[in-house]
MMTF fields as JSON, N, C-alpha, C and O atoms, coordinates in Angstrom:
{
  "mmtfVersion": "1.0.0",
  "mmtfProducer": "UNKNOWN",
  "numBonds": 387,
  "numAtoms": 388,
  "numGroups": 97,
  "numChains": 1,
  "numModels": 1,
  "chainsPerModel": [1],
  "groupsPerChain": [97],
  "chainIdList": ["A"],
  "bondAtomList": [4, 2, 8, 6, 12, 10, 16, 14, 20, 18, 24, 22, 28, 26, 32, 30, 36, 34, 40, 38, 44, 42, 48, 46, 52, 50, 56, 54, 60, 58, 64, 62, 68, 66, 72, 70, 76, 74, 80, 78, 84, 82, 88, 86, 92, 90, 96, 94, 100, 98, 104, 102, 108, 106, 112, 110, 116, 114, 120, 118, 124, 122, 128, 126, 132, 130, 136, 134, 140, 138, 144, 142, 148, 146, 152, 150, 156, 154, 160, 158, 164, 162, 168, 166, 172, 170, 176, 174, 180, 178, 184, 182, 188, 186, 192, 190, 196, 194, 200, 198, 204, 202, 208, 206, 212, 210, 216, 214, 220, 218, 224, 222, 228, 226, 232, 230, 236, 234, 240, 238, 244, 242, 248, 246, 252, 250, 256, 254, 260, 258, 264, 262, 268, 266, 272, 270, 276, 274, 280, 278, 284, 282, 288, 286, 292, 290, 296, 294, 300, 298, 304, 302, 308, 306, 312, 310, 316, 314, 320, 318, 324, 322, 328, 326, 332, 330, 336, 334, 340, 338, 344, 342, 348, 346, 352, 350, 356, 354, 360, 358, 364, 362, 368, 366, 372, 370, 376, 374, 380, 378, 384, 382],
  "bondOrderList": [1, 1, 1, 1, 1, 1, 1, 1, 1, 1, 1, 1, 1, 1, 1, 1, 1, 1, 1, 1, 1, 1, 1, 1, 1, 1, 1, 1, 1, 1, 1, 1, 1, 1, 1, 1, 1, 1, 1, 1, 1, 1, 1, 1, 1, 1, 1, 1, 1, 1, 1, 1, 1, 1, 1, 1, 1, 1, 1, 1, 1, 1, 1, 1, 1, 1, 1, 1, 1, 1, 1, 1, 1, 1, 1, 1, 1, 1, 1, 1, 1, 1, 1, 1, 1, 1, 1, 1, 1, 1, 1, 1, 1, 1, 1, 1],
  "groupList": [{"groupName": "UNK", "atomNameList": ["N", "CA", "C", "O"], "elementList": ["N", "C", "C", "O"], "formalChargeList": [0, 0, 0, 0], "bondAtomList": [1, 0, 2, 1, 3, 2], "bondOrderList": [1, 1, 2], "singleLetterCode": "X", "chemCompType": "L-PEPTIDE LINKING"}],
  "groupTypeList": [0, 0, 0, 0, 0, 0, 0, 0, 0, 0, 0, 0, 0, 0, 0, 0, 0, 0, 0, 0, 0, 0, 0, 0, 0, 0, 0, 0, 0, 0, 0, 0, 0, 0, 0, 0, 0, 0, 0, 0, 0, 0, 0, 0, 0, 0, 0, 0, 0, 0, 0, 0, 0, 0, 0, 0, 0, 0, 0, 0, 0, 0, 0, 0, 0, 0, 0, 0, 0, 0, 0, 0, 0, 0, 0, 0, 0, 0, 0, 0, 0, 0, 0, 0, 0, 0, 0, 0, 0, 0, 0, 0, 0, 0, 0, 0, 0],
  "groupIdList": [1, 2, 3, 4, 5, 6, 7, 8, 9, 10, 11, 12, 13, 14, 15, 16, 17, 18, 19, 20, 21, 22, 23, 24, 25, 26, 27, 28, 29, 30, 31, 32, 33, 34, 35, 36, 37, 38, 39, 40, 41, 42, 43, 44, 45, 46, 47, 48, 49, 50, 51, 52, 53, 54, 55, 56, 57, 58, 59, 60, 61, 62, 63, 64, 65, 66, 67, 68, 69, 70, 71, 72, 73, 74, 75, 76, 77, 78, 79, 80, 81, 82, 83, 84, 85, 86, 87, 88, 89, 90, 91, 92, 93, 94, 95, 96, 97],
  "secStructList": [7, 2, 2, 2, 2, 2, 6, 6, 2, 2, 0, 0, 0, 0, 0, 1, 7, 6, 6, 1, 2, 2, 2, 2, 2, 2, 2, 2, 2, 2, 2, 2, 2, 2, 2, 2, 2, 2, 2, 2, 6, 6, 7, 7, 7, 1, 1, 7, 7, 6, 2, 2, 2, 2, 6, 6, 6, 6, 2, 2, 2, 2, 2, 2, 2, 2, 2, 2, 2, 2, 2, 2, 2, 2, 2, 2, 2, 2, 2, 2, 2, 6, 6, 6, 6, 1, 1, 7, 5, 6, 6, 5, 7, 1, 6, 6, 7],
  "xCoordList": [-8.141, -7.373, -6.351, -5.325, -6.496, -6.053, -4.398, -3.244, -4.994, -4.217, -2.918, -1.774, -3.15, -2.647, -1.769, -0.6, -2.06, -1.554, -0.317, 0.897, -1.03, 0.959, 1.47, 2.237, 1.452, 2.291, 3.227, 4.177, 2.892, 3.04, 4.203, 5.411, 3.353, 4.35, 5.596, 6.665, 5.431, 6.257, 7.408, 8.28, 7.263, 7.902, 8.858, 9.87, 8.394, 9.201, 10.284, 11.344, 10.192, 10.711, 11.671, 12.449, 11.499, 12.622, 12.541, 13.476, 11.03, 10.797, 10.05, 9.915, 9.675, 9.282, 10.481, 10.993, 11.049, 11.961, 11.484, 10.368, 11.835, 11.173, 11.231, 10.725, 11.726, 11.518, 10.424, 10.595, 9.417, 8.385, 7.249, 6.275, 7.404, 6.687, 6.075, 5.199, 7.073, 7.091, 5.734, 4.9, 5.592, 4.5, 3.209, 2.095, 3.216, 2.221, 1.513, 0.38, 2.147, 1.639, 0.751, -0.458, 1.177, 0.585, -0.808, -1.795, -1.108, -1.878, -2.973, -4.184, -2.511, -3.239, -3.809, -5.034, -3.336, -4.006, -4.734, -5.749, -4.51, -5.167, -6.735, -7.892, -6.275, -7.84, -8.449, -9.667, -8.088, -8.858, -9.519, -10.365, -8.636, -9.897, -10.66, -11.693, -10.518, -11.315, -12.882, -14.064, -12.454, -13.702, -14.332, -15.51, -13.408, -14.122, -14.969, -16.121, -14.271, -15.09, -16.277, -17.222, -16.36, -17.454, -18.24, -19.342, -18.237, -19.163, -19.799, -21.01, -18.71, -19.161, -20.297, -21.288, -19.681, -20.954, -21.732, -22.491, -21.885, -23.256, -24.443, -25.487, -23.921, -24.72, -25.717, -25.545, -26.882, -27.991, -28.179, -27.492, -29.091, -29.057, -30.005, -30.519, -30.435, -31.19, -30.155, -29.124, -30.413, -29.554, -28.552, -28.545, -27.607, -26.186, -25.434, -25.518, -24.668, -23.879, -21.749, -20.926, -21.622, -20.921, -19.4, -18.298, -19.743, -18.411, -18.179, -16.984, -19.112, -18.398, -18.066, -17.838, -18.066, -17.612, -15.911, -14.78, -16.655, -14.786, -13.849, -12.66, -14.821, -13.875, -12.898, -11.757, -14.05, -13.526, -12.596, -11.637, -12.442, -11.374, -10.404, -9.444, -10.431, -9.013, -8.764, -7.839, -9.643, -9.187, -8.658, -7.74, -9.015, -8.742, -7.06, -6.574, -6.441, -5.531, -4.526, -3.462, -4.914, -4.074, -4.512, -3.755, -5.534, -5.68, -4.434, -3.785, -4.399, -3.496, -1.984, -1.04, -1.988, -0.405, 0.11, 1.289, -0.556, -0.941, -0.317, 0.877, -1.48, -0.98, 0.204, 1.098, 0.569, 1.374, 2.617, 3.64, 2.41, 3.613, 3.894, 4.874, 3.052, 2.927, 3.803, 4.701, 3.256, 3.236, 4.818, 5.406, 5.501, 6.531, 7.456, 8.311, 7.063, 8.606, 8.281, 9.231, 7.17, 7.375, 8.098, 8.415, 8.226, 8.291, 10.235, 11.02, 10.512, 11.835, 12.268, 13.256, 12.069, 12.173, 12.168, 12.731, 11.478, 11.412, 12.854, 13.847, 13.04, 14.093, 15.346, 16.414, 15.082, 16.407, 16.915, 18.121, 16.442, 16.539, 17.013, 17.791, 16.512, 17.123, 17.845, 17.677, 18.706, 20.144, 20.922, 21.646, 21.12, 22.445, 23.061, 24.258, 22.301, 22.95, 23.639, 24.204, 23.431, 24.58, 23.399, 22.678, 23.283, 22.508, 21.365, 21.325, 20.449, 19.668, 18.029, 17.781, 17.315, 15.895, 14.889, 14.696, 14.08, 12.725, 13.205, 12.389, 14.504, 15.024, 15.589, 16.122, 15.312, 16.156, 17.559, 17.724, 18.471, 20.222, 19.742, 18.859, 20.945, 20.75, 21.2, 21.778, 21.46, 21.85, 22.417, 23.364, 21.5, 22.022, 23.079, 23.7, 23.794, 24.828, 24.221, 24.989],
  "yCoordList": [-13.649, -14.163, -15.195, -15.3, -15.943, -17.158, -16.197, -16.309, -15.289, -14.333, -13.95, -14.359, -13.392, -13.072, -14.25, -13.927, -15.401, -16.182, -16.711, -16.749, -17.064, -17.032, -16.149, -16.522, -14.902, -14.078, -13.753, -12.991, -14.501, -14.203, -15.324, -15.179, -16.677, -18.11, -18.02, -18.587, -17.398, -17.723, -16.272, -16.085, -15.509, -14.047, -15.056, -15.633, -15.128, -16.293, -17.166, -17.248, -17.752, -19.178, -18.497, -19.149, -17.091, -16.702, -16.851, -16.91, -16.946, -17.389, -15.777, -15.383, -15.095, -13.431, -12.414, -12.647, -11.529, -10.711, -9.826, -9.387, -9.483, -8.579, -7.399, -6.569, -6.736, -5.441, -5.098, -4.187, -5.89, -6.183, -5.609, -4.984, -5.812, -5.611, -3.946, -3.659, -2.993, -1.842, -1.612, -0.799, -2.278, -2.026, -2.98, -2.542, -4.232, -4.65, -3.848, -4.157, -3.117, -2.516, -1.652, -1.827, -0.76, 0.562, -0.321, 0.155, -0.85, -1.151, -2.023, -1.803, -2.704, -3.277, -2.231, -2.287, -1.078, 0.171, 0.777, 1.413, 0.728, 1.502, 0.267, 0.56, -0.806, -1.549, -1.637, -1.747, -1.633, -1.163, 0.062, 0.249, 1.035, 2.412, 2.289, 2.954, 1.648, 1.371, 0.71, 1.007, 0.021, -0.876, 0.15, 0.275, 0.683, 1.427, 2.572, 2.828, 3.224, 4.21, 3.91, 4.697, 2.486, 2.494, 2.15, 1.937, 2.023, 1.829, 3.023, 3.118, 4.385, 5.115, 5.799, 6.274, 5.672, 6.601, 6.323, 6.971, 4.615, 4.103, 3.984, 3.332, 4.791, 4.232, 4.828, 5.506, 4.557, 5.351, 6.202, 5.895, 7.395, 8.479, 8.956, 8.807, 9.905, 10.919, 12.646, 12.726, 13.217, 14.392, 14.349, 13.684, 15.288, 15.472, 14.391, 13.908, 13.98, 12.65, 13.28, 12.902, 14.253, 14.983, 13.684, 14.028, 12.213, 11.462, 11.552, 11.656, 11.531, 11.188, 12.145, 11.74, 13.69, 14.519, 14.504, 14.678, 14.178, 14.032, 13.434, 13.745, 11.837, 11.649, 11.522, 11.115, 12.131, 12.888, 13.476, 13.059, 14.575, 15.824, 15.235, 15.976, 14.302, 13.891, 12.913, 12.88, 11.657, 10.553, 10.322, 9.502, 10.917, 11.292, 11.644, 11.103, 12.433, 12.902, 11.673, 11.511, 10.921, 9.813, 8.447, 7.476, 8.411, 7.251, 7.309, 6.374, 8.409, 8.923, 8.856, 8.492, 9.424, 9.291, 7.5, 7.15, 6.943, 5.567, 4.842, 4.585, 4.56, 4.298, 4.731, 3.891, 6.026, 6.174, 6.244, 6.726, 5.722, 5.307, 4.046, 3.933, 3.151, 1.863, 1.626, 0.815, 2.549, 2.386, 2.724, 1.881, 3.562, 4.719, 3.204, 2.747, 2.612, 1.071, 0.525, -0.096, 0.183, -1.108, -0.698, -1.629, 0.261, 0.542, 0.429, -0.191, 1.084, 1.09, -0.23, -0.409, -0.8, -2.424, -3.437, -4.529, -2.857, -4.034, -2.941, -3.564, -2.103, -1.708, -1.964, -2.329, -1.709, -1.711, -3.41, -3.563, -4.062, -5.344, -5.935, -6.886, -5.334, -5.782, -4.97, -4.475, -4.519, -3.151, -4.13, -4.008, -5.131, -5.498, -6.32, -6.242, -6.945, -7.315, -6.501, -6.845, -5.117, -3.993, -3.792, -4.7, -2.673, -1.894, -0.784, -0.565, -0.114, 0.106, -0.648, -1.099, -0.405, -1.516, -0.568, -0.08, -0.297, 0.782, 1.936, 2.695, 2.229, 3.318, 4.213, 5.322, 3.401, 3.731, 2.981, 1.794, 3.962, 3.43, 2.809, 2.961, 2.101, 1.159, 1.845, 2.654, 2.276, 2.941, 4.202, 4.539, 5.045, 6.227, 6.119, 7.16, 5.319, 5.685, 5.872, 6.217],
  "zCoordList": [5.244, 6.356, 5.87, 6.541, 4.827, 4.559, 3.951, 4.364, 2.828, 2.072, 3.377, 3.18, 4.275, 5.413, 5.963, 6.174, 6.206, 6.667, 5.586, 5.783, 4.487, 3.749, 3.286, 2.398, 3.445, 3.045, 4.103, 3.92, 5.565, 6.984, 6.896, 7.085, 6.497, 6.596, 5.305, 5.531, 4.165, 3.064, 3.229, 2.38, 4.22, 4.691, 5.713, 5.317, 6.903, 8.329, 7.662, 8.283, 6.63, 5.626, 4.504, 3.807, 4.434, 3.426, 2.212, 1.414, 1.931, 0.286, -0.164, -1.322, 0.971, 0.437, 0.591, 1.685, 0.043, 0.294, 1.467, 1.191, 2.447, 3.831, 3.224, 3.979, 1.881, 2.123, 0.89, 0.08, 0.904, -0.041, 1.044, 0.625, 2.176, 3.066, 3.628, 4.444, 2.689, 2.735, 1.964, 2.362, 0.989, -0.385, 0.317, 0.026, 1.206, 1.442, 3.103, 3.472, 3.697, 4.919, 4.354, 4.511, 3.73, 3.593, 2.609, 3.17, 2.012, 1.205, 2.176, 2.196, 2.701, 4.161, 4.746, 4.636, 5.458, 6.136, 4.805, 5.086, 3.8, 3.044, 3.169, 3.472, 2.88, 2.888, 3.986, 3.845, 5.02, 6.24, 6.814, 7.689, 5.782, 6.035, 4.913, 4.988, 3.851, 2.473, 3.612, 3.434, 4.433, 5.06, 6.24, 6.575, 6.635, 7.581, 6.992, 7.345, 6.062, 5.568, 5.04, 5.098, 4.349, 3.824, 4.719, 4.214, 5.549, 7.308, 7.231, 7.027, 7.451, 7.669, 7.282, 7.838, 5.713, 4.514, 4.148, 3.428, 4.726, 4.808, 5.903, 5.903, 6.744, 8.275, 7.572, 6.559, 8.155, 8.259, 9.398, 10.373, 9.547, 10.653, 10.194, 9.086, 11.526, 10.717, 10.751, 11.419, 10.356, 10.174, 9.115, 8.079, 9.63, 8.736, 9.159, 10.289, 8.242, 8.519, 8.266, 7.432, 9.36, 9.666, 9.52, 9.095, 9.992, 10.174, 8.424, 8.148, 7.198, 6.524, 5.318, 4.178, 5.778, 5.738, 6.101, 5.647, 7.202, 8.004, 7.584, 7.516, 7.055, 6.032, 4.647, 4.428, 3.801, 2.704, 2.787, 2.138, 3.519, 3.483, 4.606, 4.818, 5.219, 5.792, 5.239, 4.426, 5.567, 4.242, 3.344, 3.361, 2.293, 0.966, 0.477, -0.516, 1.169, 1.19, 1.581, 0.982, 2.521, 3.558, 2.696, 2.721, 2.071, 0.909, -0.353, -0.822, -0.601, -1.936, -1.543, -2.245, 0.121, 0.183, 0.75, 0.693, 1.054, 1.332, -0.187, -0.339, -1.336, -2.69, -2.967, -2.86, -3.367, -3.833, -3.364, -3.852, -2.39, -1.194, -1.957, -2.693, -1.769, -2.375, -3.789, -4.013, -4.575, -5.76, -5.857, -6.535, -5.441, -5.344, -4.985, -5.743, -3.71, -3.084, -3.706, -4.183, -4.256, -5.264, -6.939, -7.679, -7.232, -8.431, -8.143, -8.861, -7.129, -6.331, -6.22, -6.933, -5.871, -5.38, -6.806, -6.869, -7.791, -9.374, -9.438, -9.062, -9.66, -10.716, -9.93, -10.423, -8.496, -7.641, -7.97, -8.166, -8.001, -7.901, -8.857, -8.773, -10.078, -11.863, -12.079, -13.193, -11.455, -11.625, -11.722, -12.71, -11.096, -10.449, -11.845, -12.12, -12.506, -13.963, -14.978, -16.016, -14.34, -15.551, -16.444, -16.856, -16.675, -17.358, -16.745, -15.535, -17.689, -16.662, -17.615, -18.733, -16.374, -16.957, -16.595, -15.481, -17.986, -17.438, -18.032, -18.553, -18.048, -18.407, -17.196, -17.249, -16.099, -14.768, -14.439, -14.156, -14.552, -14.386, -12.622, -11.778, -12.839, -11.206, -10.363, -11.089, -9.058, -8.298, -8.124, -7.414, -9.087, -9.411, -10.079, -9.868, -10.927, -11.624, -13.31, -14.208]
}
């Protein structure tokens, strides 16, 4: 919560870039089904435990495109950002040129 609260206050104040925020959403929803799921696949029951079935094969898929969403703007966002000095950095030219 605390984590939450300045990334919230130092975002408002102009000391976080707002489009950083692309890479911290999806990673936020990703840790909240990280918590829910593990609810799930732990309940106890008796029988088949059919929810966490359910969520394997839908989850799974929406965890991965989640990350690598993540991974994909942020990787966008370091290089886009160190273009602007002329050259390219990483081995990625800056703006498509």
């Amino acid at each position: 919560m605390t984590g939450a609260v300045v990334l919230v206050r130092r975002s408002l104040r102009g000391a976080m870039d707002q489009r950083w925020w692309g890479v911290l959403g999806p990673l936020v929803a990703l840790g909240l089904m990280a918590g829910v799921g593990w609810r799930i696949l732990t309940a106890g029951g008796i029988g088949a435990n059919i929810g966490a079935g359910l969520l394997i094969i839908f989850g799974t898929p929406v965890a991965a495109g989640l990350l690598l969403w993540s991974l994909a703007w942020a990787f966008w966002l370091a290089t886009q950002g160190r273009g602007h000095e002329g050259g390219a950095e990483w081995g990625v030219a800056s703006r498509g040129m």
